[in-house]
N, C-alpha and C positions, 0 to 999 in steps of 0.2 A: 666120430673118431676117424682119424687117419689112414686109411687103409696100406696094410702090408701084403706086398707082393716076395713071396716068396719063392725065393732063387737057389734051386737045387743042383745047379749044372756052372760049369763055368760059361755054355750055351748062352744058357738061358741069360746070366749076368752080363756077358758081352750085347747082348740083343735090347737088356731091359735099360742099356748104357746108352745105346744109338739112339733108341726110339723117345729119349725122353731130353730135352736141352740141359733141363736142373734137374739131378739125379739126387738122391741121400741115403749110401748103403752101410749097414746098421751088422755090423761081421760079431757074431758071439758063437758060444758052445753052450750045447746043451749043460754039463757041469758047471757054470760060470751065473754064481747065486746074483752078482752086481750086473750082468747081461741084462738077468730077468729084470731085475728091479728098474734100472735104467731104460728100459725099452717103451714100458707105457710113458713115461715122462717125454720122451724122445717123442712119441708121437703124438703126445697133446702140444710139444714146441712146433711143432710141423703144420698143424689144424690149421693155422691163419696162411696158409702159403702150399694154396691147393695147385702147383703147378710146381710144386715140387716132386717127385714120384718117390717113395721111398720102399726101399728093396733092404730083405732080410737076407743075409746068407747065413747056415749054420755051417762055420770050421771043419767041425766033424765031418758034416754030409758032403763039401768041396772044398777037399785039400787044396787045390789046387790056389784056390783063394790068397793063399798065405804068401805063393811066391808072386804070381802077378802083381800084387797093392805092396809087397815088401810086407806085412803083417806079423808083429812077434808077440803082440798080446791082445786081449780079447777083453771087453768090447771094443768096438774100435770104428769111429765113425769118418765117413767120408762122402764130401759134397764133390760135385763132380759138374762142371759147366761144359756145355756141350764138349763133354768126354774125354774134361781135362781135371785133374783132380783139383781145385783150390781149398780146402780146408781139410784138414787133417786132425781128427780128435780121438785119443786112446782114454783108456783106463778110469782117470781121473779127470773127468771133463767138467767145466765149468758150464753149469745152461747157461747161464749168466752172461759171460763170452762167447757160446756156440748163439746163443739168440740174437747176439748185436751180432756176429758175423752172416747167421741167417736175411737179418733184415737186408743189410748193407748189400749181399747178392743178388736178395731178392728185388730192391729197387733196382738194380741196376740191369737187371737180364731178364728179367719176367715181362 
């Protein structure tokens, strides 16, 4: 399974953004029952695209989150090519389109 690195600081989330070329952070709140549900599926789409690094933030734990990415709902996912945002998925996301767009990055930057 994919491993989450969880990101408590906005520190720590600027750090885990440099260190990594193809980033994927996975922004929920504790309260947010579609967070939960969405987040293992989120990491089995990741499994084949191990030079991805995928980063958790909880809302709750780093406010701060909300105004750097521009963030007004939760879950809220975002790929990030060396430390520039290129895909942008909230709420209602289709794996279906997040996975061709996954691919399509991944051949090209990986």
């Amino acid at each position: 399974m994919k491993e989450i690195h969880e990101l408590t600081s906005m520190d720590m989330v600027d750090s885990f953004i440099q260190q990594h070329k193809l980033t994927f952070l996975y922004v929920s709140r504790q309260e947010c029952s579609v967070c939960h549900a969405l987040l293992p599926k989120i990491r089995e789409l990741l499994q084949p695209y191990p030079s991805i690094a995928l980063g958790h933030i909880d809302a709750n734990q780093v406010e701060e989150v909300a105004s750097k990415f521009l963030i007004f709902t939760v879950p809220i996912m975002l790929v990030l090519v060396e430390q520039k945002e290129v895909v942008r998925s909230d709420r209602f996301v289709r794996l279906d389109r997040l996975a061709e767009q996954l691919e399509q990055i991944y051949s090209s930057y990986a």
